[in-house]
N, C-alpha and C positions, 0 to 999 in steps of 0.2 A: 447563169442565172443570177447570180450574187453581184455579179458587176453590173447589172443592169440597173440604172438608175433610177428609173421606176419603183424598183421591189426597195419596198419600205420593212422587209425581216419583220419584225411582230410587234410595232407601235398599236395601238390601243384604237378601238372602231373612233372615240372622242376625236381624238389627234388627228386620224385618217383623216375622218369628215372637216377640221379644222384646217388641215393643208389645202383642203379644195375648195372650200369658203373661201379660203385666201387667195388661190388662184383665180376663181372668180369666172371661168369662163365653162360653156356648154361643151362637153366632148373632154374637159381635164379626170384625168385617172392617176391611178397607181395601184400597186399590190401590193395587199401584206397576208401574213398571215396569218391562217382562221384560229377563233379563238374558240370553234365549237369541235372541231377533228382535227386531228393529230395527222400532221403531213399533208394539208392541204392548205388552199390557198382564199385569198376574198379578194376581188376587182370591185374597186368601188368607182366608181361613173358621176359625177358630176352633171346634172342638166336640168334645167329652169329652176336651179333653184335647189333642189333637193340631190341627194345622193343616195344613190342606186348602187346596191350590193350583191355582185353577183358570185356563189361557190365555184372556186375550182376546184372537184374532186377526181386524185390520182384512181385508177382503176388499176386490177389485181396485175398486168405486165409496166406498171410506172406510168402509165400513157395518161395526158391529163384532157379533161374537159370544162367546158361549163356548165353547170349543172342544168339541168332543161326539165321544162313539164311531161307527166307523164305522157306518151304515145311519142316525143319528138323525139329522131334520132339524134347521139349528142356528135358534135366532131371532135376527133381525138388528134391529140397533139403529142411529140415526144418530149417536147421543155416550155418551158413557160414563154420565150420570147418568140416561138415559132407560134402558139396561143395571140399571143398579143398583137404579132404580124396581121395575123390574119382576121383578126375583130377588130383592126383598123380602117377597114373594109365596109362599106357602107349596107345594109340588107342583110346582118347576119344574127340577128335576135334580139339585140340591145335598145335599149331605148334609142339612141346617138352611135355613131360609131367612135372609135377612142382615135381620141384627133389631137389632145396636147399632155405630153407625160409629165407628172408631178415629181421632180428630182429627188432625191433623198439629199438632206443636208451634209455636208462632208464634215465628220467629225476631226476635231483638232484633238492634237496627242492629250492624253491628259497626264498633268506632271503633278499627282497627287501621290507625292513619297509619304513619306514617316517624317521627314526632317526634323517636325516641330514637335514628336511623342517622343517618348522612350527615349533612347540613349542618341538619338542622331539618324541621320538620313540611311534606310537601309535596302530601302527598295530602289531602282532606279526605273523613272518612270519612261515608261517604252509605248506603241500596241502593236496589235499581232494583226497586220494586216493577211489576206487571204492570199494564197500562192505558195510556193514552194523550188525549191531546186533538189534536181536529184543529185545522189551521190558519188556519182561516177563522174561530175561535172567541178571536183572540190577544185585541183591542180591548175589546171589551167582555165577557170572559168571567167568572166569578163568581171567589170565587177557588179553590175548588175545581179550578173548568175550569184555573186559569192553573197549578194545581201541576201537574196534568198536563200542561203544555204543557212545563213547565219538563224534570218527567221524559221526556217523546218524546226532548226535545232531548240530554238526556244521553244518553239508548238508544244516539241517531246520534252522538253524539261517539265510544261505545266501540264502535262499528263500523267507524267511520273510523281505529281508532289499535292495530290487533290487535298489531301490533310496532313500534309507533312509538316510537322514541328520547328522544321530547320528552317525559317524563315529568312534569321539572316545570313544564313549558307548561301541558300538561294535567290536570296537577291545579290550576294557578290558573283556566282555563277551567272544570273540573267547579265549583271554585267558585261563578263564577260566576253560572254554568247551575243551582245548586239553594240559592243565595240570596238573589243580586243583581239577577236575572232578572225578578224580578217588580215588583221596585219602577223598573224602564228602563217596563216594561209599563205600572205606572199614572202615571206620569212621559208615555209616547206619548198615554195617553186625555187626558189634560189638555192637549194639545197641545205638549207639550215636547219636540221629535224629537233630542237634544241626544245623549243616552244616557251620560247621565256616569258610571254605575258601571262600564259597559263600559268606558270610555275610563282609568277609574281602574284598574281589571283589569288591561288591558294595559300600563299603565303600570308596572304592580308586577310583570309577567310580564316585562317588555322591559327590567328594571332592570339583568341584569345584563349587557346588550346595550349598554345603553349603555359602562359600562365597556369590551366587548369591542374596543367600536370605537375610541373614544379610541387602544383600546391599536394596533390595526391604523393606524387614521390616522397615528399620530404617525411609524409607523415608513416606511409608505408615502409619507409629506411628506419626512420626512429620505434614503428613497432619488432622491424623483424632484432632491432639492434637488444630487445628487450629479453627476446627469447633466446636470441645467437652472437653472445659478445661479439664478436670478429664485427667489424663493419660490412654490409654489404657493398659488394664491387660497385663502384658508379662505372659508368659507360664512358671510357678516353673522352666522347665531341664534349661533354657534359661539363665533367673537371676543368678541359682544356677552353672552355669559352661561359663565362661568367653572361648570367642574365642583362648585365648593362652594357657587356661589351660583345653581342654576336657581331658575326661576320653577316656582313650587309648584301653581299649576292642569294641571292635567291636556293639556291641548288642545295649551297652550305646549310642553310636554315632549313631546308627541307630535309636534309642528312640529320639534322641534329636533331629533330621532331621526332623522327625515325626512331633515333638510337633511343631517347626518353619514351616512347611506345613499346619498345623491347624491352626496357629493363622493367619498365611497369609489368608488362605481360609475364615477365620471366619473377618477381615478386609475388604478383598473384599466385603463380598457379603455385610456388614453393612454399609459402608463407603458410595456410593448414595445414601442410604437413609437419612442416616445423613448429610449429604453437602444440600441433596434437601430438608431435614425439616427445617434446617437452613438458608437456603436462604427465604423459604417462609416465614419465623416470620422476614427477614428483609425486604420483601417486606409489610409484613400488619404493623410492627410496623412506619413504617415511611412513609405507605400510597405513596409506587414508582408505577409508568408505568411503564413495562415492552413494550420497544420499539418495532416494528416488526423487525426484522433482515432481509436485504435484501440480497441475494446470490452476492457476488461480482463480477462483471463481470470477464469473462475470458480478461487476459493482451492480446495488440492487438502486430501481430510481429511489432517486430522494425524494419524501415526503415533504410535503409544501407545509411549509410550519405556517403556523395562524400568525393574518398579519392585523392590523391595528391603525385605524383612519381615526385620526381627531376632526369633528364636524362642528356646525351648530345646528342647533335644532330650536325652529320658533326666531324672533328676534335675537336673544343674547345668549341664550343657556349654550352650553358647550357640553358636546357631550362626546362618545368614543363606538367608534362601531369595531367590535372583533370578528373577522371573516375566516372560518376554520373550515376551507374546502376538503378537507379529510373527513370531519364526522359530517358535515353540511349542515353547519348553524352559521346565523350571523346574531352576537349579540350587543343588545345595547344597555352601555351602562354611564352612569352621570360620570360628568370630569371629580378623581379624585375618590371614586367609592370605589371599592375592592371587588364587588356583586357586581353581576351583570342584573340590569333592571326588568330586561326581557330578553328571553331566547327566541328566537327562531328557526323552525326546521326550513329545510328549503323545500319542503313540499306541498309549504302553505304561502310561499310568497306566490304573489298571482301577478305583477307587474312592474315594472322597472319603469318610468317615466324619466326622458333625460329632457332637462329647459331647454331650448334651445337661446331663449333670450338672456338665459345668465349659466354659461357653460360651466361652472363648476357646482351647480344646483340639481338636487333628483328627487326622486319620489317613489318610494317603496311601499307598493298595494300588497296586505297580506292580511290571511283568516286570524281572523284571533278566537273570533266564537261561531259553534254554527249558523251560516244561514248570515253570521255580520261580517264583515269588511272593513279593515282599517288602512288607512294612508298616513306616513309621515315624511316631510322633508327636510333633506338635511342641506346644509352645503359646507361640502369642502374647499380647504387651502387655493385650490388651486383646478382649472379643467384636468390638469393629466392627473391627478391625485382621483377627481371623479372617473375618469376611463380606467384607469387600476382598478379599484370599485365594482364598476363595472364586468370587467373583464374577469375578474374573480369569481363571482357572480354566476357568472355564465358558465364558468370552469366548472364551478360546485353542479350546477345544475346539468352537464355533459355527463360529471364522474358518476351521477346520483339518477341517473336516468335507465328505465331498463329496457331504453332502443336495444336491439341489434344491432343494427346499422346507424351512423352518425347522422345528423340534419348539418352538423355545422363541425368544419375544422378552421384548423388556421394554417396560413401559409407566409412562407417567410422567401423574402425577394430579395438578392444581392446583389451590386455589380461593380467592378472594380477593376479597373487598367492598372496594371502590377507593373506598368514601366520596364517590363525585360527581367527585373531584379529580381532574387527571391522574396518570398514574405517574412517576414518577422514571426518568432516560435509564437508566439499565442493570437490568435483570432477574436477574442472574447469581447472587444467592444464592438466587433462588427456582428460578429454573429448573436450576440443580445441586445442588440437595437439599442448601445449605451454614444452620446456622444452629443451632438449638435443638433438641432433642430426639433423636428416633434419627434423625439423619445420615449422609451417604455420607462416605466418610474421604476425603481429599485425591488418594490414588492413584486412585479410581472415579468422582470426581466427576465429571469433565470425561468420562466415555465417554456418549455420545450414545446417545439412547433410540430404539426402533426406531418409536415411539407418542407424540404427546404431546397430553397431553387439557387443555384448560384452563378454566376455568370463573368467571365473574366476575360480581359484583354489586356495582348503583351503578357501573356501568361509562359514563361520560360522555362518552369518544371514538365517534366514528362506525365503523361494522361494520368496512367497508372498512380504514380506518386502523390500528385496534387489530390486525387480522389480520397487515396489512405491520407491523408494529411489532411484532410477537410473530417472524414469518421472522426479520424483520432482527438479532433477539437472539437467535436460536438459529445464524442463518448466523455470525454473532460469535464464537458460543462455542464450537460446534462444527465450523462451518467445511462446513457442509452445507445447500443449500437447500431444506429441507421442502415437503413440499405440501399444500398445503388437502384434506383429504377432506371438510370439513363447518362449516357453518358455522348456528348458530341463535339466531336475538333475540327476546326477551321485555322489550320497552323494553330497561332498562340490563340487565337477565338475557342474561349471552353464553355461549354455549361454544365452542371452538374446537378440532376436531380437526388434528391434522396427523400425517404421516405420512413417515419417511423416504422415496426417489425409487425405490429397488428394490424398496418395498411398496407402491407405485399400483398394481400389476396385479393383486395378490391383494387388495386391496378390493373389494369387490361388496353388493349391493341395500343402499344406503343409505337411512337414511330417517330424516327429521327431526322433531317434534314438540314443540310448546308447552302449557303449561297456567295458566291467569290462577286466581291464588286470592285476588285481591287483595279490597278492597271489595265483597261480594256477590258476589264470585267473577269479578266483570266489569271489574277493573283489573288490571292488569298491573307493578303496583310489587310485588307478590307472588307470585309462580308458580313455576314450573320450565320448563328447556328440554331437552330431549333429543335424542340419536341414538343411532342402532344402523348395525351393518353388521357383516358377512363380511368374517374373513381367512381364506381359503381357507377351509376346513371348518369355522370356529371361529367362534360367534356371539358379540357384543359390547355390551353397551349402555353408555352415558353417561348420567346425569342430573345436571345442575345446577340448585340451587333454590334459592329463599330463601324462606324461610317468618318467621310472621306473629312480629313484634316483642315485648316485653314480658313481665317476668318470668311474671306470672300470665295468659299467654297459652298454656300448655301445650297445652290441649284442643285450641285452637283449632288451634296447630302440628300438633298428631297428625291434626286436621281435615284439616289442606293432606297431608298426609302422603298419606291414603286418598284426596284429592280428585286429586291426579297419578296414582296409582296406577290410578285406576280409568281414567282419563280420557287419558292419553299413548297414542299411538298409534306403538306404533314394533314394529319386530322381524317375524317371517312371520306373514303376514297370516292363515294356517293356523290360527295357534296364539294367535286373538285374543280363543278366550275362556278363557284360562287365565292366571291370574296373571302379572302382570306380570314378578315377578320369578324366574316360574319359565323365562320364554321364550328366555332367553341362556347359553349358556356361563358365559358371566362378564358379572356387573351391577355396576354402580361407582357408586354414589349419594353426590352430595357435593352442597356450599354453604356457605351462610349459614344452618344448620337454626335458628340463633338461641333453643336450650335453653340456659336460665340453672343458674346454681348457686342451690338453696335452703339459702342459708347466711344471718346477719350479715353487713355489707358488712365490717368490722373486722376478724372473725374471717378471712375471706375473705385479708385480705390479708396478715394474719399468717402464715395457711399457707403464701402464694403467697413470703413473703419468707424462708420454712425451706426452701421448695422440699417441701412434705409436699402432693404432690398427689395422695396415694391419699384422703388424705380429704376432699378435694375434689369427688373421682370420685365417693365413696359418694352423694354430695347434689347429681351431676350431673341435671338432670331427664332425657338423654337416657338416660341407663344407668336412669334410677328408669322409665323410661316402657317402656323395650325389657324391664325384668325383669318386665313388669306384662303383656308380651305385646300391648301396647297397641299400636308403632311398629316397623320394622325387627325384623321376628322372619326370626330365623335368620342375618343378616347377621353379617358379621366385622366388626371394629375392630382395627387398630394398637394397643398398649400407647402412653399417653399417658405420657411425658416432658419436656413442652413449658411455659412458664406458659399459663394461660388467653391468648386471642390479642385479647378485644374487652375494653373500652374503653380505649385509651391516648389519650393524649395526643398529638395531630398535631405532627410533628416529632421524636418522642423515644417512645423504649420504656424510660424510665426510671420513669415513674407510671403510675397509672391516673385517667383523668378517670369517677369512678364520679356524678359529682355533674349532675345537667341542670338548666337553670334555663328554666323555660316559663311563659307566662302562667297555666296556673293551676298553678303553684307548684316548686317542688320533685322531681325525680324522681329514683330511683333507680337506676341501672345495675351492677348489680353485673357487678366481671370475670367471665366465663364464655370455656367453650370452644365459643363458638358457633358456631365452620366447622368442620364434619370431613371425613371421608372414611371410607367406609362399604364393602363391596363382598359379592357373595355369590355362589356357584361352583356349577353343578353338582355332586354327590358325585363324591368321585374324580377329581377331574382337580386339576392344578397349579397351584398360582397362590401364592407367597411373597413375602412385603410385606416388600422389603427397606429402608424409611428412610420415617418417620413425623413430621413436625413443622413447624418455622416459621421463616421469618426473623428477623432482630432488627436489620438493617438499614434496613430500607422502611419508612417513617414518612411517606408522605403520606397514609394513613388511619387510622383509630381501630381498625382492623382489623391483626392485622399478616398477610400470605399462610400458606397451608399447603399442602404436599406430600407427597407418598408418591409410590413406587416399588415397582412388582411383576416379577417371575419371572412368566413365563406360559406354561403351557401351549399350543401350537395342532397341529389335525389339517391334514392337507391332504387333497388330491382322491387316493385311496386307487387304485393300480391292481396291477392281482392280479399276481403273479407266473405262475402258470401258465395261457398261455394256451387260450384256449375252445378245445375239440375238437370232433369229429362227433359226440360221445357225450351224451346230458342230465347235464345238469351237476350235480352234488351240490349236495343243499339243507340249509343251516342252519337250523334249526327253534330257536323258541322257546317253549317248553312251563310251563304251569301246573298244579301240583297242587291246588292252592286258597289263595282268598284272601278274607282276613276286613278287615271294614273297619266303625268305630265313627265316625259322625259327628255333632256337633251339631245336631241339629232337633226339631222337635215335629212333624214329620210320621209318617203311615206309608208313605209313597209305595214301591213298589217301583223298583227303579233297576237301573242297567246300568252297564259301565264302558267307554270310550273311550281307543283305546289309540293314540297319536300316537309317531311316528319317523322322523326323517330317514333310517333305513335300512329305510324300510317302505316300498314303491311308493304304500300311501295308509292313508286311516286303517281301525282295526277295531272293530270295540264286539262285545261279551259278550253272552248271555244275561240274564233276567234274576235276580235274584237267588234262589240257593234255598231259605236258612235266614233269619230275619230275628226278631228281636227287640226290647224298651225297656223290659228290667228298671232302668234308672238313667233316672228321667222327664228326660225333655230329652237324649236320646241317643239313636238307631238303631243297633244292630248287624244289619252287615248281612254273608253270608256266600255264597260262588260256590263251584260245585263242578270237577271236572276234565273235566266234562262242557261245564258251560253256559260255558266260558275259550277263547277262539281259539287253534289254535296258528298263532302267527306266522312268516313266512319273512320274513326278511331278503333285502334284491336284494345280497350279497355274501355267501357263506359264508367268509370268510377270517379266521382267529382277530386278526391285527393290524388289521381292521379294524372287526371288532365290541368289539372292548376297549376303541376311541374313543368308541362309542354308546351312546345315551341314550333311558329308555321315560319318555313322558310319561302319565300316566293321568288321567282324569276321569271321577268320579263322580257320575253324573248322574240327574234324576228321569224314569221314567218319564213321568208323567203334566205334568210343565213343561218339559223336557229343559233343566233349570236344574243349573248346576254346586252338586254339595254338595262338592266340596272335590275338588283336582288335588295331584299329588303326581310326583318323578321319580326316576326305578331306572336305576343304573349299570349295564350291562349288565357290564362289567368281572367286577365278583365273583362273577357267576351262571353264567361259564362252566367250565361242567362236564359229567361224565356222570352224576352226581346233584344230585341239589335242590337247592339251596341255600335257605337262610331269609333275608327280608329282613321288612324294617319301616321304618316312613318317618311322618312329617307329613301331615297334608293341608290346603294352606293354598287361601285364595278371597278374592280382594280384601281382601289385606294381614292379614287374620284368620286365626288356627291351626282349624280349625277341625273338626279329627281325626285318626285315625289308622289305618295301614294296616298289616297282613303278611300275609304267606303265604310260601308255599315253589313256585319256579320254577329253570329248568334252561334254560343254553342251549349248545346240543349244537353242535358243529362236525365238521363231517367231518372225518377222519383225515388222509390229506393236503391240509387246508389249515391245518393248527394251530401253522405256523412264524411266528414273530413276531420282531421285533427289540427291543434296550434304546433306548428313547428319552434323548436327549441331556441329559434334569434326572435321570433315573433312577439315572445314577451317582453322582451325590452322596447320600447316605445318614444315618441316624442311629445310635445306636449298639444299640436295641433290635433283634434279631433277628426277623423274621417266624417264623411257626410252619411247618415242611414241609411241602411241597404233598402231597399224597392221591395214591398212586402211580396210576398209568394216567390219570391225569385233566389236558387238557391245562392249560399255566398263563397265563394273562397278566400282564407284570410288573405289581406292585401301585405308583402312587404313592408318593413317598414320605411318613411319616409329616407330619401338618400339626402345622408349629409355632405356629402363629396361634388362639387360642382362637376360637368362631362366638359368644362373649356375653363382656359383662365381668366383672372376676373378684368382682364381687357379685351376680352369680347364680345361682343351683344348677345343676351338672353334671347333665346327664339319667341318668336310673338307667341303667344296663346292659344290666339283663332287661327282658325285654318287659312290660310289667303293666299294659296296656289305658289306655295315658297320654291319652289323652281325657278318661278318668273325674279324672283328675286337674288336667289342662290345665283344665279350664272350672268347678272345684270351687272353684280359685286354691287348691290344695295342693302346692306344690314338690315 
């Protein structure tokens, strides 16, 4: 089956349909696989025009069919090309019989090593074609037989190493295994059992083992020397062969690794007992107590001392705001007077207004007397002097609140290729947001994040290690001991959740996953690692990646891009066939995405030394790939302020080492911003990315780290105010007038829509469609009336509880029940006693793939329609919302998002509605 050229393995229904456009003719097919059941298959059919998608589903002895309509018997196949044989055949169900087969493209090797990261080329780039040799065929095999021996052998290498650390072990072993292998082979027939390439292998893999040891011996000799005058024995190969002068055969150098393994081992295991005999002849010859040792208390958090913002206030007067998030006052007093002029408790401020048109300008609403209201504005130094401010603000109003449960944390995002090396003993400007670009100011830095995500590549320390080494620098800083909520490795690909000690309990269904995109997708020096989890209400995901190296390696990065996407397994298992990125509250995608700048390298640095990094941005390949709708559609970005973070010079962030020198020749690296941080929200909910950029400290990589900082929204476990009676309870109803939806396909399929909600007892699906047309070829408009739409019940009618929730929808085919695109609706806006109008996206494994509206209503019963202001909602902007529609209950709206969801070279989405499909896939802005 797999050699058939036909079977297209699991390219995307898009693509399917795009290979048979292109073939062009009535009776062209091919297979792939379905994207709705697990082990089946989809024939898709080309004819007049549209594409026709027919299931193959295996039945309970393997045996496959076409799926067929109720009452028709199916006929059963034992493989797929005996299937295909025979609905080549004219009269057997199909529109056409299958007359021209659509090839699959023959992929070329791909040669995406390391060369140009880390210390040098350490993978060697291979793929793992299909087949095998057995082992009884090694001696005298042809040499066909022996390449196949070779690849088995590799197969079992990448099964034995799914998250194995030893990366560059195992890329001298794949060596090996798909070069050297053969000539150990005919080296055995000749009766040579010597196996010198191996032995040379190893010796090049164990090079810098040697080193290691030296370094551990020498210090292990100098302690036992401390306890046990005598010098300890060195080992005869040891003495007799000095580090600059081994013996160059291979076998010697393997003996003498050997004997350095022995004497370590034989150190170890004597050395406490030697320290603890000698300590106890100095306890009895000098007659000591040994004192009791007591555990040292855990450090208690530091109090946030009062900080102190110079402002004006009015035209000139200069005045001073004191912020004392301990007692919760902010006071204000004239420049130069000792008295504060006014106190304020934080229980009477009523609003925070930030200017948008002069960012270091605000406006603090607060009671002074019953029943009046006062406003003053100040403005500070500087925008980040006002987000300090702010953020304090917020802090006092979190500590001073008597939630239960939080409305808002913050979350802190990290990621950094560590070049193989270790890191540097202190972490402190990465992990308090101190350094290059948009920065936390000196007053905010040191407040401890409720979240800390962290993400690495070319991470060389062991799991274990790096995790205690990440605590031990945040116990440091902030004087708090986090807790592990997760931990996942991808070789040196790590991520590391932790979590402040009062949000272990509101964590819940965690769940981890890795994805290899490395050499034929079977190495693990290129992938992603992920998690997801629940804080209370609020779904969450991580991905950390590193994607594939080299400037003119775009495609292939957008590759790894759709290949995580499709292939990560995290999040409710519910919601597994719907977009990845639609499945969380909030998605945070960061690494090593390794998009270059398409500049001159000259030019490049000329910008970088004006600091003119908007026209850097323009020739960013990630902003040229995301405006092309190609990668990260919809995702947010920080505003870059930062230099480019890759390649500098180990030691020093003063140059760029843009220059690589390799055996075959000369290589280019130009600076780029190739680690970012990326993230994308549910509509309407919170999320403000408050500090975007980079160290300029940390110079043990060619990488320098990068951070951000978010504001975030969360729900919790929602419980009603008024409790159940004897009486049936009123039900909140979610009502459709109709909805129109245009999707990319060549199909005519009839479809239905799938309507997912965690405020849903389970899921619904629609009728099916009752208007449908493809005046625009390559397009379906398909349309549902108020008839053939569910109306939905919510398991809470309570207006502050439906204002959290979220309608997931998918659009799906009748006849494949294959997704043609999922899209999600804030319920927030739609509650009312009339319609409202919405429109949306509809994205399907990483691709736009149409679009939706109509007009829905979600009705709340009368007394349940009291709500409260959530704790980010008092901070505000200075635009006004427009007045609520009297009688109609309201939910407070978000506040406005100051973070663009694309960068600023690419076109704002029109306003009005105007069937943006036709325009999305035209490639017309």
């Amino acid at each position: 089956m797999a050699a058939a050229s036909w079977y297209h393995r699991d390219i995307s229904r898009v693509v399917a349909e795009e290979l048979l456009a292109k073939a062009g003719r009535d009776g062209c097919f091919l297979v792939r696989d379905s994207e709705s059941v697990s082990g089946a298959y989809a024939l898709c059919l080309l004819f007049q025009r549209h594409v026709h998608t027919y299931r193959i589903l295996p039945d309970d002895e393997g045996l496959l069919s076409v799926q067929t309509v109720q009452g028709i018997q199916a006929k059963c196949f034992r493989n797929l090309p005996d299937l295909i044989g025979a609905y080549q055949q004219p009269n057997n169900g199909l529109v056409t019989p299958l007359l021209y087969p659509v090839h699959r493209a023959r992929q070329a090797a791909d040669e995406d090593s390391d060369g140009e990261d880390g210390r040098g080329g350490r993978h060697v780039a291979s793929t793992v074609p299909a087949g095998g040799g057995g082992a009884g065929a090694w001696s005298g095999a042809p040499i066909a037989g022996r390449t196949h021996i070779s690849q088995q052998l590799h197969q079992r290498l990448q099964e034995q190493v799914h998250s194995s650390p030893a990366s560059d072990f195992m890329g001298f072993m794949a060596e090996y295994l798909n070069h050297h292998l053969q000539l150990d082979l005919e080296a055995l027939r000749h009766g040579h059992p010597q196996l010198r390439h191996l032995s040379t292998a190893l010796v090049t893999a164990c090079r810098a083992l040697h080193r290691r040891i030296d370094f551990t011996l020498a210090g292990l000799e100098t302690l036992a020397r401390v306890f046990d005058p005598p010098v300890s024995p060195r080992s005869p190969a040891r003495e007799q062969v000095s580090p600059g002068h081994r013996s160059p055969q291979p076998p010697a150098d393997l003996e003498l690794l050997l004997n350095k393994i022995s004497t370590v081992n034989h150190l170890l295991s004597s050395l406490e007992k030697k320290v603890l005999k000698s300590l106890q002849e100095t306890v009895s010859r000098h007659n000591l107590a040994l004192p009791s040792v007591a555990a040292a208390p855990p450090p208690a958090a530091k109090p946030l001392a009062v900080q102190s913002f110079e402002v004006k206030v009015g035209k000139s007067q200069r005045a001073a705001l004191m912020v004392d998030v301990e007692s919760g006052t902010v006071a204000i007093s004239k420049r130069g007077s000792g008295s504060p002029e006014e106190t304020i408790p934080q229980d009477k401020i009523l609003q925070l207004i930030k200017y948008q048109s002069m960012q270091s300008k605000v406006r603090l609403v607060y009671d002074r007397e019953p029943q009046r209201s006062l406003s003053k504005d100040f403005v500070f130094p500087s925008a980040r002097k006002r987000e300090a401010f702010c953020q304090l603000l917020q802090l006092m109003k979190i500590q001073h609140s008597n939630l239960d449960e939080p409305d808002l944390i913050s979350v802190y995002v990290g990621t950094w290729n560590m070049g193989s090396t270790p890191p540097p003993r202190s972490l402190a400007s990465w992990l308090t947001s101190r350094g290059l670009g948009r920065t936390q100011d000196e007053t905010t830095a040191c407040i401890p994040h409720d979240i800390y995500v962290i993400g690495t590549q070319e991470n060389s320390l062991g799991d274990r290690e790096w995790v205690e080494f990440l605590r031990a620098s945040l116990k440091t800083l902030m004087a708090i001991d986090y807790r592990v909520v997760a931990l996942q490795c991808l070789w040196s690909i790590k991520i590391v959740v932790l979590v402040k000690p009062e949000h272990e309990r509101r964590i819940s269904h965690v769940h981890t996953s890795s994805v290899k995109t490395g050499i034929a997708n079977t190495l693990g020096n290129k992938g992603a690692v992920g998690v997801s989890f629940l804080f209370n209400g609020t779904s969450f995901g991580f991905v950390n990646c590193h994607l594939a190296s080299g400037s003119e390696k775009t495609h292939r990065r957008n590759q790894n891009y759709s290949d995580i996407l499709r292939s990560l397994v995290l999040g409710d298992k519910r919601l597994g066939a719907f977009d990845l990125t639609l499945r969380f509250t909030h998605l945070f995608w960061f690494g090593d995405l390794n998009y270059r700048l398409d500049m001159d390298v000259q030019d490049i640095l000329a910008h970088i030394t004006k600091k003119e990094f908007e026209a850097l941005l323009a020739v960013d390949q990630l902003n040229l790939e995301r405006e092309k709708n190609k990668v990260f559609l919809r995702f947010s970005e920080g505003d870059i302020s930062f230099p480019p973070t890759y390649r500098y010079e180990r030691g020093s962030r003063d140059s760029y080492m843009w220059q690589k020198f390799k055996p075959t020749g000369m290589r280019i690296n130009v600076p780029s911003w190739c680690d970012r941080i990326l993230w994308k929200s549910h509509p309407e909910t919170h999320v403000v990315c408050n500090s975007y950029g980079c160290t300029d400290d940390i110079v043990t990589s060619d990488h320098s780290p990068v951070f951000a900082t978010f504001e975030v929204g969360v729900t919790s476990q929602f419980v009603p105010k008024t409790a159940p009676g004897s009486g049936p309870e009123p039900l909140a109803c979610i009502e459709w007038e109709s909805i129109e939806v245009i999707v990319k396909t060549a199909s005519r399929s009839k479809c239905y829509i799938e309507f997912h909600s965690y405020c849903l007892e389970e899921a619904q699906r629609s009728g099916e469609n009752t208007s449908q047309s493809c005046d625009v070829p390559g397009f379906l408009k398909l349309g549902w009336s108020a008839k053939h739409l569910p109306v939905l019940n919510p398991i809470l009618p309570d207006l502050e509880y439906l204002g959290d929730q979220h309608l997931l929808l998918s659009i799906k085919g009748v006849e494949s029940c294959e997704s043609y695109g999922e899209c999600c609706i804030a319920m927030r806006s739609m509650i009312s006693s009339m319609a409202q109008q919405f429109e949306t996206f509809l994205f399907h494994r990483g691709e736009e793939t149409g679009s939706m509206r109509g007009w829905m209503k979600v009705r709340v019963p009368k007394d349940r329609r009291s709500t409260r202001e959530r704790l980010y909602e008092w901070i505000s902007f200075e635009e006004e919302d427009a007045e609520p529609v009297a009688d109609a209950p309201t939910c407070p709206k978000p506040p406005l998002q100051r973070l663009r969801s694309r960068p600023h070279s690419l076109p704002e989405p029109a306003s009005g509605y105007t069937n943006p499909a036709y325009f999305i896939f035209e490639g017309v802005p």
